[in-house]
C-alpha positions in Angstrom: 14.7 9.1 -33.5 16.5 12.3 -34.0 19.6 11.9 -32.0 21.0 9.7 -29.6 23.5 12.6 -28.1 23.3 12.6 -24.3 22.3 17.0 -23.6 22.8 18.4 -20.7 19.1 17.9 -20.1 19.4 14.3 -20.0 22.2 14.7 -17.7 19.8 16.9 -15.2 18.0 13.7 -14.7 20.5 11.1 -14.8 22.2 12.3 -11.5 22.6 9.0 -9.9 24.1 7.0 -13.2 27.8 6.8 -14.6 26.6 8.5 -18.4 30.1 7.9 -19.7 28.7 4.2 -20.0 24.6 5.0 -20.2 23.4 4.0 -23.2 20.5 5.8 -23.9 18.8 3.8 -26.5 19.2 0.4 -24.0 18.0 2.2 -21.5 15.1 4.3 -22.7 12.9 3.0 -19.7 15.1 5.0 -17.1 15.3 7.7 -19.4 11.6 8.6 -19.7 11.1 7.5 -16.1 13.3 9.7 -14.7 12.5 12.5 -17.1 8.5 12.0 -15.7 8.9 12.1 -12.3 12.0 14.2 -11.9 12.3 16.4 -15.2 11.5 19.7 -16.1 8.6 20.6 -19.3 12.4 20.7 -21.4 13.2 17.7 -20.2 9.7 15.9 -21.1 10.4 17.9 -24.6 14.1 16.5 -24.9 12.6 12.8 -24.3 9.8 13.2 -27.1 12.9 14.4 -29.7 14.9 11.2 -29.0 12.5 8.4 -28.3 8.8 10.0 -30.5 5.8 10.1 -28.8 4.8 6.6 -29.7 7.4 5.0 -28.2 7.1 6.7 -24.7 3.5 5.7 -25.0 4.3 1.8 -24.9 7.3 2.2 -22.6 4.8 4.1 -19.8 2.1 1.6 -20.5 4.5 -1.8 -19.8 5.9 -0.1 -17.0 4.3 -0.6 -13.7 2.2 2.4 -12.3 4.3 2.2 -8.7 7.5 3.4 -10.4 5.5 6.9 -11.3 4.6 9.8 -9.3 0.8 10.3 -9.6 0.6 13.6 -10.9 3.2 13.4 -13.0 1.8 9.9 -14.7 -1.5 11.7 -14.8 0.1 14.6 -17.1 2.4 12.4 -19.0 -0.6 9.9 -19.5 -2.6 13.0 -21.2 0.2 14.2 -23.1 1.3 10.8 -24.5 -1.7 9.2 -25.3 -1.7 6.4 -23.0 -4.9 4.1 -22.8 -4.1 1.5 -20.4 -1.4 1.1 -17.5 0.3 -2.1 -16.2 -0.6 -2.4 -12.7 1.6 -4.8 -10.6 0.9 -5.4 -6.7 3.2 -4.7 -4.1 3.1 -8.4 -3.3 3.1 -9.6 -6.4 6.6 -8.7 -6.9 8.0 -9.8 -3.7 6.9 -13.1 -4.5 8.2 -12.8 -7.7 11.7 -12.5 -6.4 10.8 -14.9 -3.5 10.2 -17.8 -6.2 13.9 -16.6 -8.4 15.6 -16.6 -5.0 14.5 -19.8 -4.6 15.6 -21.3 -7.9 
């Protein structure tokens, strides 16, 4: 990683988050998220400086396909490299919470 400095870029697509206590590193999922389905070509470049192509390849492919816009998934998905998505039902994950708000 080349820097961990939160740019003005990052901050573009960080609206809704307090960044005086964002930790970019912890939070790299949001990060390249965000920067996907909200961000700008500099903002896509920004992510592959501080997180490396490799790395936004494994976050994208253990994150579920719901939380990405199509089009942008289907770019980032030929940009980065990715081979495989994690797919995760609708109603699979309301009984997920079901069975913790059971517990």
């Amino acid at each position: 990683m080349r820097t961990k400095k939160k740019s003005g870029y990052v901050k573009d697509i960080l609206w809704s988050y307090d960044l005086k206590r964002f930790d970019v590193e912890k939070f790299a999922k949001i990060v390249v998220v965000q920067a996907i389905n909200y961000g700008e070509w500099k903002h896509w470049v920004r992510i592959a400086d501080m997180y490396g192509s490799d790395r936004i390849r494994r976050i994208i492919e253990n994150t579920p396909i719901s939380e990405f816009r199509p089009a942008a998934l289907a770019l980032a998905a030929v940009i980065f490299g990715v081979k495989k998505m994690k797919y995760a039902s609708r109603s699979s994950y309301i009984k997920s919470k079901k069975t913790v708000a059971k517990a």
